[in-house]
LOGU-784416 format. One line per field, with one value per residue (C-alpha): x negated, y, z negated; residue in one letter. Coordinates in Angstrom, 3 decimals, m for minus. Example, Ala and Ser with C-alpha at 12.3 -4.5 7.8 and 13.67 -1.06 7.14 Angstrom:
// residues 2
x	m12.300/m13.670
y	m4.500/m1.060
z	m7.800/m7.140
miza	a/s
***
This chain:
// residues 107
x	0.000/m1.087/m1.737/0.302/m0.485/m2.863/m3.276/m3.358/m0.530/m0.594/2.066/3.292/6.584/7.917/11.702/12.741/15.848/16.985/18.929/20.965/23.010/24.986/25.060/22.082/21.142/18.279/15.606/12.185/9.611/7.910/4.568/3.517/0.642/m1.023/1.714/4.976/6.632/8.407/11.737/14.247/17.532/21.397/21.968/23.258/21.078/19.987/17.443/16.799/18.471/16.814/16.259/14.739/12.678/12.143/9.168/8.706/5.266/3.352/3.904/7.300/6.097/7.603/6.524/8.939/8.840/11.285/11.527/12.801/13.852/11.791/13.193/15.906/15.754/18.514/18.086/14.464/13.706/10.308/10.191/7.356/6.841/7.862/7.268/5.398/4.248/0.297/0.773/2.198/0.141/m2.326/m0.408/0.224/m3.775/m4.315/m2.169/m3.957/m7.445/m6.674/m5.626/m9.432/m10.754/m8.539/m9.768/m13.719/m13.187/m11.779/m15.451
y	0.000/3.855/6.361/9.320/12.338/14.788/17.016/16.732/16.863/19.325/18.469/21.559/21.126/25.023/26.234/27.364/28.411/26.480/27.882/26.590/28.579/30.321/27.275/28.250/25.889/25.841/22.987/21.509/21.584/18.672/18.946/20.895/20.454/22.774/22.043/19.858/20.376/17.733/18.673/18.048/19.416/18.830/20.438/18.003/17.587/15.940/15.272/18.032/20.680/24.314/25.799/28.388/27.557/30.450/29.024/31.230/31.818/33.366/37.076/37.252/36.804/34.088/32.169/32.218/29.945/27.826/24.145/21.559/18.149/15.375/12.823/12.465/10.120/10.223/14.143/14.272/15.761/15.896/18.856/20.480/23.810/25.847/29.106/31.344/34.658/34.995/36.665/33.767/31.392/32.573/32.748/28.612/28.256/29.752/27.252/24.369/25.541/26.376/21.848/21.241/24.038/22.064/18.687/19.406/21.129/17.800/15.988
z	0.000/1.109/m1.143/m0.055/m1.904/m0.815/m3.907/m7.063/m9.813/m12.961/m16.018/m16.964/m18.394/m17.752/m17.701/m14.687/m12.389/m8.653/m6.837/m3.645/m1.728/m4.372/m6.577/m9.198/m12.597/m14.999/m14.703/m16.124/m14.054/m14.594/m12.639/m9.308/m7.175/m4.302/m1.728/m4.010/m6.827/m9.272/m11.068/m13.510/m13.137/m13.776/m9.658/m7.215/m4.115/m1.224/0.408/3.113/0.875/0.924/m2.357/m4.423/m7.668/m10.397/m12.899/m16.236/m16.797/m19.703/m20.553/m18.969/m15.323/m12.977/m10.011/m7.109/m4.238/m1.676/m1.171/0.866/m1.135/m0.356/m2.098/m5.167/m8.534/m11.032/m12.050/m11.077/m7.325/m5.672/m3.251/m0.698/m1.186/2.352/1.716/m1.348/m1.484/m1.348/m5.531/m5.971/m4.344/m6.817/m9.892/m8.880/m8.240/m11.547/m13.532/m11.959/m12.475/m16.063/m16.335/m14.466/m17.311/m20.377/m18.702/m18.846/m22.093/m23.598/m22.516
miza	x/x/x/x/x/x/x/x/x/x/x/x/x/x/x/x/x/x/x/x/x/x/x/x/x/x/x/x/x/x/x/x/x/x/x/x/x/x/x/x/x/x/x/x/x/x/x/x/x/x/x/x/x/x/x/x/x/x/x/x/x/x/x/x/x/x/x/x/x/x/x/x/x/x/x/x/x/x/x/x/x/x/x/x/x/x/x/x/x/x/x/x/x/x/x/x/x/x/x/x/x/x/x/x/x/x/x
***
C-alpha cells in the first residue's frame, strides 16, 4: 500500500468556524498540514463541498482559508486547502514551524 500524503501533519486542536453557503457551525480543528486540513464538526457535508474555515489563533487573530472536502468520517472531514491569502499562508507556516521548534526542544 502507497503512502499518500505529501506534507506533514501538525495536532493543533484550535476552535474554529466552517462555513458553507450560508449554513455556518463551529468545529475543532484537529490537525492541518502545508496544503490539508483535518476537522471536527457537527456540519453536514460531502465530499466536493466548498467551504470556508475560520481558525482562532493566539492574541485574537484568525486564520482564514477555503476548502474543498476530500473525504468524510462520522463528524471528522479531511479537506485540501484551495485558496489562502499569502498573511495567511504565513500565519499557517508559523504554527507548523513552532511543532518542528517544540519537537527538537523535547530531545
Amino acid at each position: 500500500m502507497g503512502f499518500k500524503r505529501k506534507h506533514s501533519r501538525v495536532d493543533v486542536g484550535r476552535a474554529g468556524r466552517l462555513q458553507r453557503g450560508t449554513l455556518s457551525a463551529p468545529c475543532k480543528v484537529l490537525d492541518v498540514s502545508e496544503t490539508g486540513i483535518r476537522i471536527e464538526s457537527r456540519l453536514f457535508v460531502k465530499t466536493g463541498d466548498a467551504l470556508q474555515l475560520v481558525i482562532e489563533l493566539e492574541r485574537g487573530r484568525t486564520l482564514t482559508c477555503s476548502l474543498e472536502v476530500v473525504h468524510v468520517r462520522s463528524s471528522k472531514l479531511g479537506a485540501k486547502i484551495t485558496s489562502i491569502s499569502q498573511e495567511d499562508m504565513e500565519r499557517l507556516a508559523h504554527i507548523l514551524d513552532d511543532h518542528v521548534q517544540t519537537i527538537f526542544s523535547r530531545g
